[in-house]
C-alpha positions in Angstrom: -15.6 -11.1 52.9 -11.4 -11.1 52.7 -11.7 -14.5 50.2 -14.7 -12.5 48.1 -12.1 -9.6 47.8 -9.1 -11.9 47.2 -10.9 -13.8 44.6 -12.8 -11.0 42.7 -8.6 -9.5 43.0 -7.3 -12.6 41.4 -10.0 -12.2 38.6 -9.3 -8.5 37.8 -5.3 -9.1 37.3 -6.1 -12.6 35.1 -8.4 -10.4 33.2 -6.1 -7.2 32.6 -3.3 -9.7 32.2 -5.2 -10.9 29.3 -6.3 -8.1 27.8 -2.5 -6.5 28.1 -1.5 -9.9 25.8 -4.3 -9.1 23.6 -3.3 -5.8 22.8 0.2 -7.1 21.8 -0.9 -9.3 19.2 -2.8 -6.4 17.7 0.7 -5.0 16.5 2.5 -8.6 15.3 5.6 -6.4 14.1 6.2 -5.8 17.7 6.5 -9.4 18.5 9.7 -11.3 17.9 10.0 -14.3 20.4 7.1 -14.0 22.2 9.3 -13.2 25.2 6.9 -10.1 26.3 3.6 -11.4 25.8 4.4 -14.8 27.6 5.9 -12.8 30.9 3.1 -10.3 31.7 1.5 -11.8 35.0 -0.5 -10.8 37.7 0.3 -10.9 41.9 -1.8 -10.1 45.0 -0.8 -7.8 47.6 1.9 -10.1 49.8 2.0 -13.1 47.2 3.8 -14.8 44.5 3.1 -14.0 40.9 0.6 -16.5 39.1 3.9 -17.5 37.1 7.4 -18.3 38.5 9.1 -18.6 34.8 8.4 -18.0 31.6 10.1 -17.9 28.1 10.4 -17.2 24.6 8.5 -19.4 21.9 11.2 -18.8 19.0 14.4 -17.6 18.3 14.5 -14.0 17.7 14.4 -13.1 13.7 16.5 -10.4 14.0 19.5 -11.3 15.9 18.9 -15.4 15.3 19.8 -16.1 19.0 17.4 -18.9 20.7 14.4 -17.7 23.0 14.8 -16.4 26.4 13.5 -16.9 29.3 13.3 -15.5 32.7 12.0 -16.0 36.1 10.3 -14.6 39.0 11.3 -14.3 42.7 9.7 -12.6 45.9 6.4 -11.4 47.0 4.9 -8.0 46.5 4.6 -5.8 48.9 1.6 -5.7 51.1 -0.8 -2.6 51.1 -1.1 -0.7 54.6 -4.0 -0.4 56.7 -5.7 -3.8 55.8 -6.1 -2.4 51.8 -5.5 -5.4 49.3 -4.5 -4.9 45.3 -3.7 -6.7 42.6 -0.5 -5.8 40.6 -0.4 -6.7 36.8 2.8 -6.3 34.4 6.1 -8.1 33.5 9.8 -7.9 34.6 11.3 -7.7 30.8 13.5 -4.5 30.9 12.5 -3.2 27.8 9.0 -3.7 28.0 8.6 0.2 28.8 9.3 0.9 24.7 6.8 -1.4 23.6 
């Protein structure tokens, strides 16, 4: 039963993941490199994210410097008392104004 919950886990965060990349290229004025979109990722309880790195796919318009990229390091933290989750979002500081 744990790999049944771990798997139907890992489906949920691909899925919101998804659907949170979706919903930014609804509003293409909010996209400039593509840095954003490309970082939002999904992690089980105690694991890696799906993606260790991730960048840019242009130069930004507005200040003409080359794409970004970035990376990620760690696990998350593991939920008490044998509860598992799955954790969806992105490590880009300013992805709380967008």
């Amino acid at each position: 039963m744990y790999d049944r919950v771990r798997k139907a886990l890992t489906a949920m965060g691909v899925q919101a993941a998804t659907l949170a990349k979706t919903e930014l290229q609804k509003t293409p004025s909010r996209i400039d490199t593509g840095l954003l979109r490309n970082s939002i990722t999904h992690a089980l309880d105690g694991e890696s994210t799906a993606i260790s790195g991730y960048s840019g796919d242009k130069p930004s318009k507005y200040t003409g410097k080359p794409a970004e990229s970035g990376t990620y390091s760690g696990t998350m933290p593991s939920e008490a008392q044998g509860r598992q989750a799955v954790y969806v979002g992105t490590n880009v500081s300013y992805s709380v104004y967008v």
